[in-house]
N, CA, C and O atoms as a GROMACS GRO file, in nm:
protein
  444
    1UNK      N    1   0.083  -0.119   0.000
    1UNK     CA    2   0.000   0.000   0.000
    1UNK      C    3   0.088   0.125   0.000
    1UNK      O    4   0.055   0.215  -0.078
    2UNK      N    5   0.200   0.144   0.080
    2UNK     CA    6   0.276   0.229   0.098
    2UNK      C    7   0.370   0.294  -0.014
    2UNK      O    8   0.397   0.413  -0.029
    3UNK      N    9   0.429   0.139  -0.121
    3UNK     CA   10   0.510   0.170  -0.190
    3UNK      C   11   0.448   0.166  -0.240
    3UNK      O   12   0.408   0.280  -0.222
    4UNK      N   13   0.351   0.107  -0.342
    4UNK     CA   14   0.293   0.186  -0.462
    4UNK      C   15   0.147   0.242  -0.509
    4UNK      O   16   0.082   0.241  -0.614
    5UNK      N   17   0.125   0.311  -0.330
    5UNK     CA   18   0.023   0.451  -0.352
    5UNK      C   19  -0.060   0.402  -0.364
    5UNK      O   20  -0.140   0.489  -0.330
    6UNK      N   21  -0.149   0.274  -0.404
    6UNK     CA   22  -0.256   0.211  -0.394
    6UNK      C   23  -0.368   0.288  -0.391
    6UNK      O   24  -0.447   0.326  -0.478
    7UNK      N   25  -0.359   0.312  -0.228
    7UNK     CA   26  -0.423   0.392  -0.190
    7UNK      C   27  -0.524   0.530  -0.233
    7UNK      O   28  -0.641   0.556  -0.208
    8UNK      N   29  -0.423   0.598  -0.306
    8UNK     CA   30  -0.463   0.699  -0.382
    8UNK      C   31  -0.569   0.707  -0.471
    8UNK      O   32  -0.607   0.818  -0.507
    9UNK      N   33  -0.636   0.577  -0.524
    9UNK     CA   34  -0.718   0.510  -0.606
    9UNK      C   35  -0.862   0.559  -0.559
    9UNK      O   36  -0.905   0.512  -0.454
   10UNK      N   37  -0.926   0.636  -0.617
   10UNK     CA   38  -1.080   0.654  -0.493
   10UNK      C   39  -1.137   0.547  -0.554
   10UNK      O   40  -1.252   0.532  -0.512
   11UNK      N   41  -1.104   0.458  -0.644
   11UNK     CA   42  -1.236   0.352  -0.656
   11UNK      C   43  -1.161   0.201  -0.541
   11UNK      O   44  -1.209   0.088  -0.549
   12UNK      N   45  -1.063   0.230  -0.463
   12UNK     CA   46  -1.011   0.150  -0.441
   12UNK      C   47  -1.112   0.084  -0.291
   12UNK      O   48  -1.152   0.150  -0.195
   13UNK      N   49  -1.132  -0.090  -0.321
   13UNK     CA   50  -1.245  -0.136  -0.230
   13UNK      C   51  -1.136  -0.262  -0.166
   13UNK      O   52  -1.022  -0.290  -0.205
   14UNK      N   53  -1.219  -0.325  -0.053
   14UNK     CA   54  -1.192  -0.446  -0.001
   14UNK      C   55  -1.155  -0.561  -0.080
   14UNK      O   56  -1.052  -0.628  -0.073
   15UNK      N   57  -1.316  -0.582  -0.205
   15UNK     CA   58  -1.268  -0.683  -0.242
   15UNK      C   59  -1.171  -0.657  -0.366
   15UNK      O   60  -1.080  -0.739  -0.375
   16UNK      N   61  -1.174  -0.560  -0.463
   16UNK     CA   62  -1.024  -0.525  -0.551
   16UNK      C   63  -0.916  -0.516  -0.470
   16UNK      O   64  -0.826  -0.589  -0.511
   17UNK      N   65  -0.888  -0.457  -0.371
   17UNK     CA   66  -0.722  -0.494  -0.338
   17UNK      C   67  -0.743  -0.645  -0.294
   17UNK      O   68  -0.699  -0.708  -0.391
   18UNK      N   69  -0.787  -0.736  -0.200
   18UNK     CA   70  -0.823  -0.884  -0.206
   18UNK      C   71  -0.748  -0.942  -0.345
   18UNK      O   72  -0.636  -0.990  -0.362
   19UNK      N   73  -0.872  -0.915  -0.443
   19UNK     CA   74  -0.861  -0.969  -0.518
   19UNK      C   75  -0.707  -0.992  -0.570
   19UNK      O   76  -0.660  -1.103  -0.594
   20UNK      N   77  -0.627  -0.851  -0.584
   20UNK     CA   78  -0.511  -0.779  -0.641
   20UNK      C   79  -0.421  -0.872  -0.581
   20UNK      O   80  -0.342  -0.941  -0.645
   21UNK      N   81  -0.437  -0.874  -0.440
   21UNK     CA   82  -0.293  -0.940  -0.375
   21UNK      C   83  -0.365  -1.156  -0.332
   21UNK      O   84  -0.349  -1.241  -0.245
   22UNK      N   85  -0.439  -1.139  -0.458
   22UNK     CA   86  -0.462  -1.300  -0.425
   22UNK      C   87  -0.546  -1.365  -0.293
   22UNK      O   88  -0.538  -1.486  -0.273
   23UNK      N   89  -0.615  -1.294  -0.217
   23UNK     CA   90  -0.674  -1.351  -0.085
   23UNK      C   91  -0.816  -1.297  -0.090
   23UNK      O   92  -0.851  -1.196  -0.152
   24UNK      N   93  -0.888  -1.372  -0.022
   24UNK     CA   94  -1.015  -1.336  -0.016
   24UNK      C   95  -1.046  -1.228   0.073
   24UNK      O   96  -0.989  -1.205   0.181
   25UNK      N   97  -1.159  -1.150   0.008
   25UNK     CA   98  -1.195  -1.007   0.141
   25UNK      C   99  -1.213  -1.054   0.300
   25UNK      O  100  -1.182  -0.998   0.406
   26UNK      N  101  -1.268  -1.163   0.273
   26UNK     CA  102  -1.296  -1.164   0.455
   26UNK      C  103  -1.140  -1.210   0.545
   26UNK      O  104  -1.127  -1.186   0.665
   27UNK      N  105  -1.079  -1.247   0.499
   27UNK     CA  106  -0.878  -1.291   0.487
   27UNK      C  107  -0.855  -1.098   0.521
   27UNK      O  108  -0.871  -1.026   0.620
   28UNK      N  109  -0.817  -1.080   0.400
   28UNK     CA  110  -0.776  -0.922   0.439
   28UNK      C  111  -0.826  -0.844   0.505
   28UNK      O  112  -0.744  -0.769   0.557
   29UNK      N  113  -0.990  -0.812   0.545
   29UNK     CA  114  -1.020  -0.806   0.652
   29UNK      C  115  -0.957  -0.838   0.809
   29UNK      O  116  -0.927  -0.752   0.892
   30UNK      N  117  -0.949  -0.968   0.821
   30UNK     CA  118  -0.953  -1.007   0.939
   30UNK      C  119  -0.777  -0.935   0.927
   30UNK      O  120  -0.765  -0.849   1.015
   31UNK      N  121  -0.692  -0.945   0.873
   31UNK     CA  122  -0.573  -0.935   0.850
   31UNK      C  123  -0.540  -0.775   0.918
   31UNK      O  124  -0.455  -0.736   0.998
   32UNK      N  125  -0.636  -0.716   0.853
   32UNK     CA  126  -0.614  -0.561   0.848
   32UNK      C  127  -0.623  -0.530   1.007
   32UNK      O  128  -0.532  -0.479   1.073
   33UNK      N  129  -0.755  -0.570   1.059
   33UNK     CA  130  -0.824  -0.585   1.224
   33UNK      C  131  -0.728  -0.676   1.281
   33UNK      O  132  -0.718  -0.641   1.399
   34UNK      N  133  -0.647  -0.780   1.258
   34UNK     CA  134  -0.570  -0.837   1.358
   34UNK      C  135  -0.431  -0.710   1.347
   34UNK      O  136  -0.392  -0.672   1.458
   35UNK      N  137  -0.372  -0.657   1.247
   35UNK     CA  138  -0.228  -0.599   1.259
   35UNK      C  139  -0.242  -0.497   1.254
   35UNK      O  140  -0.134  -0.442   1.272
   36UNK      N  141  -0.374  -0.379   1.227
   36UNK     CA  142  -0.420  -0.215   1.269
   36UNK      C  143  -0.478  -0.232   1.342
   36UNK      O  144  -0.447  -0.162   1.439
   37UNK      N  145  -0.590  -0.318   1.367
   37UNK     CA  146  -0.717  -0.280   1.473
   37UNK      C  147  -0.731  -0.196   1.428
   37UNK      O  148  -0.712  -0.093   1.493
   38UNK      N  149  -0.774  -0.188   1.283
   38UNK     CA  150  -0.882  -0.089   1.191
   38UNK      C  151  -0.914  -0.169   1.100
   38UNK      O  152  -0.847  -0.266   1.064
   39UNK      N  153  -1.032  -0.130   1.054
   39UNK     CA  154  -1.120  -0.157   0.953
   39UNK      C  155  -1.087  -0.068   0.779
   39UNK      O  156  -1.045   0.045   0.756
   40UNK      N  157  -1.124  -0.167   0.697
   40UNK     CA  158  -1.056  -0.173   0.626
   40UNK      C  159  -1.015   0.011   0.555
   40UNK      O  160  -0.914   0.061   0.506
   41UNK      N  161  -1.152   0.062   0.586
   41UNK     CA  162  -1.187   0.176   0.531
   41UNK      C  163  -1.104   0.294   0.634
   41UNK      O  164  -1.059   0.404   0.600
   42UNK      N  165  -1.103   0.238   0.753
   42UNK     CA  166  -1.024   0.353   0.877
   42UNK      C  167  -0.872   0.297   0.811
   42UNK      O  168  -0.790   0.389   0.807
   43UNK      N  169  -0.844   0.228   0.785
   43UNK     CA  170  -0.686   0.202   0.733
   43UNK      C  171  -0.692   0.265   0.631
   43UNK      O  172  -0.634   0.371   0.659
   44UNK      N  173  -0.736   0.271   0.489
   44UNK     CA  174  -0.714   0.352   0.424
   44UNK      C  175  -0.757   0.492   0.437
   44UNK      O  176  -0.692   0.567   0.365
   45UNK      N  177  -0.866   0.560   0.521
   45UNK     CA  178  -0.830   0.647   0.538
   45UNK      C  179  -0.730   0.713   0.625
   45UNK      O  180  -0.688   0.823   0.587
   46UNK      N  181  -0.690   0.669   0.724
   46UNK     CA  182  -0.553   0.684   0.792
   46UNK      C  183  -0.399   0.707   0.678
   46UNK      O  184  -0.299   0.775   0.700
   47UNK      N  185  -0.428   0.633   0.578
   47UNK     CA  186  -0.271   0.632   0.447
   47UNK      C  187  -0.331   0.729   0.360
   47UNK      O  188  -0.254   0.773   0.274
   48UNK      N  189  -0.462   0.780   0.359
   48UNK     CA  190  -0.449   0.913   0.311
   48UNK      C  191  -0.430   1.022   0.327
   48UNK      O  192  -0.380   1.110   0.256
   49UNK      N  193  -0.483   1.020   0.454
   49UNK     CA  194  -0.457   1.144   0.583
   49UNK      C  195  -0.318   1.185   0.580
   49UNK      O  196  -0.268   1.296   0.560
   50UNK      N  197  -0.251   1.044   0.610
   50UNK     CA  198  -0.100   1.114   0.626
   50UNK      C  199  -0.042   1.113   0.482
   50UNK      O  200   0.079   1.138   0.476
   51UNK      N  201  -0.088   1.097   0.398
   51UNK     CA  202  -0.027   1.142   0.214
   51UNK      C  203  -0.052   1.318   0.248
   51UNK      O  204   0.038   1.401   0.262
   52UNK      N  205  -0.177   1.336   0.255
   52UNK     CA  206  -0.185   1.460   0.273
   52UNK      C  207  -0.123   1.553   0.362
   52UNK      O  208  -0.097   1.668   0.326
   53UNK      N  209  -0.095   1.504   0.490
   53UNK     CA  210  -0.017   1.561   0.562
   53UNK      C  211   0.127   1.621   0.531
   53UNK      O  212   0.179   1.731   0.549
   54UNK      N  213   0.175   1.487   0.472
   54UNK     CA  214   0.297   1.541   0.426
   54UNK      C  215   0.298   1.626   0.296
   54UNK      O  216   0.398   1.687   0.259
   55UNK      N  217   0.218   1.624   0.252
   55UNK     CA  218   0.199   1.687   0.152
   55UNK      C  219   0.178   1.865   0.180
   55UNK      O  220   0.228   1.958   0.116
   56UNK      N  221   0.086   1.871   0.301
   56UNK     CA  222   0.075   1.970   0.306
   56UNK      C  223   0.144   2.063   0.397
   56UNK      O  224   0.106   2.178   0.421
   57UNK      N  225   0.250   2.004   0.447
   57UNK     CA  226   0.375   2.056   0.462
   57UNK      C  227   0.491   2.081   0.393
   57UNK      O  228   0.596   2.112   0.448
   58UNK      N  229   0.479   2.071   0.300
   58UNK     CA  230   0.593   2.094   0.175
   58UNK      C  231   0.564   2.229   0.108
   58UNK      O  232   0.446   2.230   0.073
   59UNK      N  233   0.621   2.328   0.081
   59UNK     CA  234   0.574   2.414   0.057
   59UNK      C  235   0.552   2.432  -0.084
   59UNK      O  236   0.471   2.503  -0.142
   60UNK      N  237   0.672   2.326  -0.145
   60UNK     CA  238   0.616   2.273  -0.333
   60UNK      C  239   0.500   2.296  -0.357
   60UNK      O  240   0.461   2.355  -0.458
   61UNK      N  241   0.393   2.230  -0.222
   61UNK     CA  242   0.278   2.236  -0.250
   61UNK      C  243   0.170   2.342  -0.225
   61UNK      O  244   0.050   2.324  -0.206
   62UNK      N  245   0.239   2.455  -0.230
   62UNK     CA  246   0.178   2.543  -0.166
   62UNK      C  247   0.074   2.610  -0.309
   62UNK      O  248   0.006   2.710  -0.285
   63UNK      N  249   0.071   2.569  -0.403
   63UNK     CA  250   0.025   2.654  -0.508
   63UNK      C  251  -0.098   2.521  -0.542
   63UNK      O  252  -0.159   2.539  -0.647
   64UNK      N  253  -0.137   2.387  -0.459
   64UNK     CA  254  -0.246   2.337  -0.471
   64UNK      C  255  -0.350   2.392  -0.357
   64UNK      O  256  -0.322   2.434  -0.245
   65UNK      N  257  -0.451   2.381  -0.405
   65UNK     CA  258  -0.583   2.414  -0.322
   65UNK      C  259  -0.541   2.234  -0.193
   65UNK      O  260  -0.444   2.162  -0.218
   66UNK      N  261  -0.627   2.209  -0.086
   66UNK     CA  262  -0.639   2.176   0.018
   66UNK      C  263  -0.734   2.064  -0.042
   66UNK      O  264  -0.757   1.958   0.016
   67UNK      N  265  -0.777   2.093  -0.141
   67UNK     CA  266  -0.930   1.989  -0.184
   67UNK      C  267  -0.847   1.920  -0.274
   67UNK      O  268  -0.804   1.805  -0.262
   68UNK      N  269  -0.826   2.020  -0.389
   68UNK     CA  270  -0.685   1.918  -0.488
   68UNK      C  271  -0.596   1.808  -0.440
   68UNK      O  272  -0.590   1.695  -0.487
   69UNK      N  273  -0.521   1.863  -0.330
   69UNK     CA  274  -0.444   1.752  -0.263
   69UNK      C  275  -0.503   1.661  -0.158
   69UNK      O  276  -0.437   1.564  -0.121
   70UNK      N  277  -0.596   1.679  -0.119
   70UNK     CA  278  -0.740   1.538  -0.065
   70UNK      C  279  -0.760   1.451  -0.181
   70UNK      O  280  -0.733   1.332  -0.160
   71UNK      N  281  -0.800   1.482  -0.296
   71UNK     CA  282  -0.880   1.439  -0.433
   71UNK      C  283  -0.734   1.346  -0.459
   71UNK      O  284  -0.753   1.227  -0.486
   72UNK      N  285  -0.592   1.394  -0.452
   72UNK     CA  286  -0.495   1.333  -0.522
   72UNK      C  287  -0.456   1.228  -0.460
   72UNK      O  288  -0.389   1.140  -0.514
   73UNK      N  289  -0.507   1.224  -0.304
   73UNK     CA  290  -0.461   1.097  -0.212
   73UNK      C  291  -0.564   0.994  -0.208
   73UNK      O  292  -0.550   0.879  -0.167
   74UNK      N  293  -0.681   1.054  -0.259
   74UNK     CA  294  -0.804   0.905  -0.345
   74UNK      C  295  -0.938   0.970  -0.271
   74UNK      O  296  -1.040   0.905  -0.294
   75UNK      N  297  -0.953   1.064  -0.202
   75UNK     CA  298  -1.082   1.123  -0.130
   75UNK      C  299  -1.145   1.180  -0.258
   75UNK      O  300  -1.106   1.264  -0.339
   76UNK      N  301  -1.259   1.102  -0.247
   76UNK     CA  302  -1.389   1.109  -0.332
   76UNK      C  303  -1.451   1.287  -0.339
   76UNK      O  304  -1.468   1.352  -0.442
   77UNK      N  305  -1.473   1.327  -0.219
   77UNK     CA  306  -1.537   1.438  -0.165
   77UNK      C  307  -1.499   1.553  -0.090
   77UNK      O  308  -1.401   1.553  -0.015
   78UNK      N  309  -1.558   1.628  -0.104
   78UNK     CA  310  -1.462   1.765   0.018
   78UNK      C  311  -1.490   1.708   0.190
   78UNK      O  312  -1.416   1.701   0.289
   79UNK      N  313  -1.630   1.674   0.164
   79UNK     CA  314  -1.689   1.628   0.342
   79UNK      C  315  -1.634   1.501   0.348
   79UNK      O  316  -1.587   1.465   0.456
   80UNK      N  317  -1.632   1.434   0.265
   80UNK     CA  318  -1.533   1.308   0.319
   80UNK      C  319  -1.413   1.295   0.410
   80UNK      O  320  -1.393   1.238   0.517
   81UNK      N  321  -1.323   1.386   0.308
   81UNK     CA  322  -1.161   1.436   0.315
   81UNK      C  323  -1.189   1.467   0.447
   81UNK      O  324  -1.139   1.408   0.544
   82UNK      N  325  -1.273   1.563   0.453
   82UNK     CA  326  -1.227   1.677   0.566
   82UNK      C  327  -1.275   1.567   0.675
   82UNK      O  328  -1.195   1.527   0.759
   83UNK      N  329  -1.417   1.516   0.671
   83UNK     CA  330  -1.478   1.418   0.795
   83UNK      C  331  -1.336   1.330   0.844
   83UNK      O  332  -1.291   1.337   0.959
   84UNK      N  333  -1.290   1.266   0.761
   84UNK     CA  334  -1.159   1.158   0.749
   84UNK      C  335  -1.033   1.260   0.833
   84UNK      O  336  -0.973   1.221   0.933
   85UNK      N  337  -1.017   1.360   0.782
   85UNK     CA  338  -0.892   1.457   0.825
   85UNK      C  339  -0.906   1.444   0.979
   85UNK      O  340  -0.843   1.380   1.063
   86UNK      N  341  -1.009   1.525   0.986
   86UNK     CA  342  -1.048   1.552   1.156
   86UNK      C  343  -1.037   1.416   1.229
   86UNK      O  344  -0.940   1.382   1.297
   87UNK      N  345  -1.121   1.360   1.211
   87UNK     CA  346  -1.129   1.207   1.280
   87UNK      C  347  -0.971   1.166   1.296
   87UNK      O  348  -0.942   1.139   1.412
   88UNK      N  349  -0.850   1.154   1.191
   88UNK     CA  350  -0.744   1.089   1.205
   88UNK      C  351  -0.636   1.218   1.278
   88UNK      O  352  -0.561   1.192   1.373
   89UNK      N  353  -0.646   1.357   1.213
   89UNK     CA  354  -0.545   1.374   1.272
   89UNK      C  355  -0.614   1.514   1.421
   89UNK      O  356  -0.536   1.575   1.493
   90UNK      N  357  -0.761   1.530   1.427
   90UNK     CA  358  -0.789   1.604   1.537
   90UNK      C  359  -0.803   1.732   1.491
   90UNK      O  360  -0.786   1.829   1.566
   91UNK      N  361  -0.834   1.742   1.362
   91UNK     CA  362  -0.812   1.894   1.329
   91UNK      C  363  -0.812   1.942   1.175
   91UNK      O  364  -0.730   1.884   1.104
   92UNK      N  365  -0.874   2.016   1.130
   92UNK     CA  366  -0.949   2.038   1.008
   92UNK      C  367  -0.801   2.072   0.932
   92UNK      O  368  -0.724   2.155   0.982
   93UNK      N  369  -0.766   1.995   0.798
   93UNK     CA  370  -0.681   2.024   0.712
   93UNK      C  371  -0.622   2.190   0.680
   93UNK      O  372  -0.508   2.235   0.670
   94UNK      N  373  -0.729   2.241   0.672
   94UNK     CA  374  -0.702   2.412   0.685
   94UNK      C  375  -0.594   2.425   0.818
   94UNK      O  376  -0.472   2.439   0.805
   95UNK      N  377  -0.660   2.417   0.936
   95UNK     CA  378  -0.562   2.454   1.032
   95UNK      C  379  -0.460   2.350   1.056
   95UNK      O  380  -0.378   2.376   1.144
   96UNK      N  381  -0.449   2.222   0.987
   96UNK     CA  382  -0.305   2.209   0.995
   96UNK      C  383  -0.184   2.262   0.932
   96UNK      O  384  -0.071   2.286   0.975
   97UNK      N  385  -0.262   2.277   0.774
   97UNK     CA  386  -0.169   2.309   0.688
   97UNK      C  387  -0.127   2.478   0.766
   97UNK      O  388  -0.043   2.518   0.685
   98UNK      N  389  -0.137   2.564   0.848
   98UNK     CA  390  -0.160   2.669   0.892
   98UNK      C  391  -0.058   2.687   1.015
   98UNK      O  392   0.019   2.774   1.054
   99UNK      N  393  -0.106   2.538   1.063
   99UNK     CA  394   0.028   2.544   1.208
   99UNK      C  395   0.151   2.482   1.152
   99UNK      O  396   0.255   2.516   1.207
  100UNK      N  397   0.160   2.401   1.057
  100UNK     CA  398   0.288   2.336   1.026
  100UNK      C  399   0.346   2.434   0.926
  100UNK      O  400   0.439   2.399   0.852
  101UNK      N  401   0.307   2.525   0.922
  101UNK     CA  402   0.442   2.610   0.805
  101UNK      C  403   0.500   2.668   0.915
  101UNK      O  404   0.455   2.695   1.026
  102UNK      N  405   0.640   2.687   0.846
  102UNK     CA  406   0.707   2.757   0.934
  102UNK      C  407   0.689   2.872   0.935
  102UNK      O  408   0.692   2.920   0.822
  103UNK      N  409   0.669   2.950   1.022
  103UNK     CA  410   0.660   3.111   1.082
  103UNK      C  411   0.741   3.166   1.024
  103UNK      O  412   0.855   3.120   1.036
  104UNK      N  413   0.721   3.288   0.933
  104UNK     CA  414   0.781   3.380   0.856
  104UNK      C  415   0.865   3.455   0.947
  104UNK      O  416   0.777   3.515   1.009
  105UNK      N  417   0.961   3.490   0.992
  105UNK     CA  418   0.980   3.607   1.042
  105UNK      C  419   1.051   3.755   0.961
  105UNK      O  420   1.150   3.753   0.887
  106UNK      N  421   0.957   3.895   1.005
  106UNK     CA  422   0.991   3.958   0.961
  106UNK      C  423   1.148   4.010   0.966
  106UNK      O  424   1.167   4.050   1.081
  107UNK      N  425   1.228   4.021   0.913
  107UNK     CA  426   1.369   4.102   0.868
  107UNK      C  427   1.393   4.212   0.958
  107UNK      O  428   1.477   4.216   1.048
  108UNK      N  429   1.290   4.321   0.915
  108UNK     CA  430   1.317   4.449   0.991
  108UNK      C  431   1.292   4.475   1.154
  108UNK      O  432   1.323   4.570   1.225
  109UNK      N  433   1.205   4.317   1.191
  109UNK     CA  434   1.146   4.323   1.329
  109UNK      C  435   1.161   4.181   1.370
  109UNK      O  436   1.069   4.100   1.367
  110UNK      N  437   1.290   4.153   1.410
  110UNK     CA  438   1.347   4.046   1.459
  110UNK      C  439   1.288   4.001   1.623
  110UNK      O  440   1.277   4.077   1.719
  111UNK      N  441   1.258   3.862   1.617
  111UNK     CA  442   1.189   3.876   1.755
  111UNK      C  443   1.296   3.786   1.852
  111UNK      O  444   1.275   3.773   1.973
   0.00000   0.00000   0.00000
């Protein structure tokens, strides 16, 4: 999932990755709940959350919208993304991307 972004897929389901890596859904299931103790859908939204995270600390990325880079990590929706954001990391994508830049400081007014 990690190395090749899988994830990112919004049509991506239980039984297509199953299928993909050869095992049956209720197998990867139980798999997912025995080694996350998450469900299949809280695991992938958790590997999107943090795509985005890092993402939205890079300042490369500073010239995408907040929805663009949700949409690019496989979130279907704006209320999804954001429902998913909050739930995993405690706090609406806006104000993270907001606390994790680094603080400008002004030149002429050194603090």
């Amino acid at each position: 999932m990690d190395t090749q972004k899988v994830y990112r897929h919004a049509d991506l389901t239980l039984a297509g990755l199953a299928e993909a890596i050869g095992i049956t859904p209720h197998v990867l299931s139980q798999l997912l709940n025995q080694y996350t103790n998450q469900t299949f859908n809280e695991y992938l939204n958790r590997l999107r959350v943090q795509d985005v995270q890092e993402k939205l600390t890079d300042s490369a990325n500073d010239r995408f919208t907040i929805e663009a880079i949700g949409q690019e990590a496989g979130f279907r929706s704006r209320s999804a993304f954001y429902a998913a954001f909050r739930k995993v990391a405690g706090i609406s994508p806006t104000d993270f991307r907001r606390k994790r830049r680094p603080v400008r400081s002004d030149r002429t007014n050194p603090q």
